[in-house]
N, C-alpha and C positions, 0 to 999 in steps of 0.2 A: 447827372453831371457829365458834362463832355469834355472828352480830354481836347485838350487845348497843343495841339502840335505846332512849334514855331522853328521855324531854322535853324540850327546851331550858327550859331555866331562864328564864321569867315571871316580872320585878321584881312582887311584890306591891306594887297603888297602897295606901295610907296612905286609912282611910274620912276623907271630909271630916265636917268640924265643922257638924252642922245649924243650928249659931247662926252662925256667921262669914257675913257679907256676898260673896254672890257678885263677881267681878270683873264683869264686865255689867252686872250692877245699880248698880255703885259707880258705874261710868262713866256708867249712865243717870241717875242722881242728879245726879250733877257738870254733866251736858247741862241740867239741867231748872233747880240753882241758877245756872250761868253764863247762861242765858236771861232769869233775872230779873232777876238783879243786873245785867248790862247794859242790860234795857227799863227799870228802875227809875232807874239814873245817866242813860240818855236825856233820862228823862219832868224827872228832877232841872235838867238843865243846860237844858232849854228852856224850864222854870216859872221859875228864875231871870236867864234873858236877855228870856222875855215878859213875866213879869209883877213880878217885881221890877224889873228895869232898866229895865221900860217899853217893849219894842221893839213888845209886839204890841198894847198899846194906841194906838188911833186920836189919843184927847183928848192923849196924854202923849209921844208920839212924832212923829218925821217921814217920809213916806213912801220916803224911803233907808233908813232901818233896820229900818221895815217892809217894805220888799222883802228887804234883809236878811236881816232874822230869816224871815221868812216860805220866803225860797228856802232857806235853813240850814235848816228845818224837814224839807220835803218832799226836802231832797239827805240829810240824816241819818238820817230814817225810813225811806225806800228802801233804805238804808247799813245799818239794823239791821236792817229784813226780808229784804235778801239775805242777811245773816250766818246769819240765825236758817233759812231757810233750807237754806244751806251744811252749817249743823251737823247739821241734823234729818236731812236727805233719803237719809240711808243708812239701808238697813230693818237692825234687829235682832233675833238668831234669836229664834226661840220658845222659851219656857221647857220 
């Protein structure tokens, strides 16, 4: 009797869709609009306590709320460049 050797049986992968959006890329997209839209609400929320509310004007303000505004400045910006950062600093493979 002879042993009968056959191939193990190979799930045939399914060809992908050259239109469909790779997973990576979707997540690099996702990385690049959550970058803006956060430096963007940033930029929003310190043009409206500077220069609307008046904190970073000299003539319009008093030097408490311009330390204030000023120290919230430089602790916020620090607070989005580490995030920004945090997110970025993981390398991704090569296409």
């Amino acid at each position: 009797m002879a042993e009968e050797t056959e191939d193990p049986e190979v799930p045939e992968t399914p060809e992908r869709d050259p239109n469909q959006l790779d997973y990576d890329l979707f997540h690099f997209l996702i990385k690049i609009m959550r970058t803006i839209f956060i430096g963007l609400f940033w930029m929003l929320i310190n043009v409206f306590l500077g220069l609307y509310l008046g904190f970073a004007e000299p003539e319009a303000s008093t030097p408490g709320r311009m330390f204030f505004f000023y120290s919230w400045f430089v602790l916020s910006l620090a607070a989005f460049i580490y995030f920004a950062w945090r997110m970025w600093r993981k390398k991704m493979d090569a296409p």
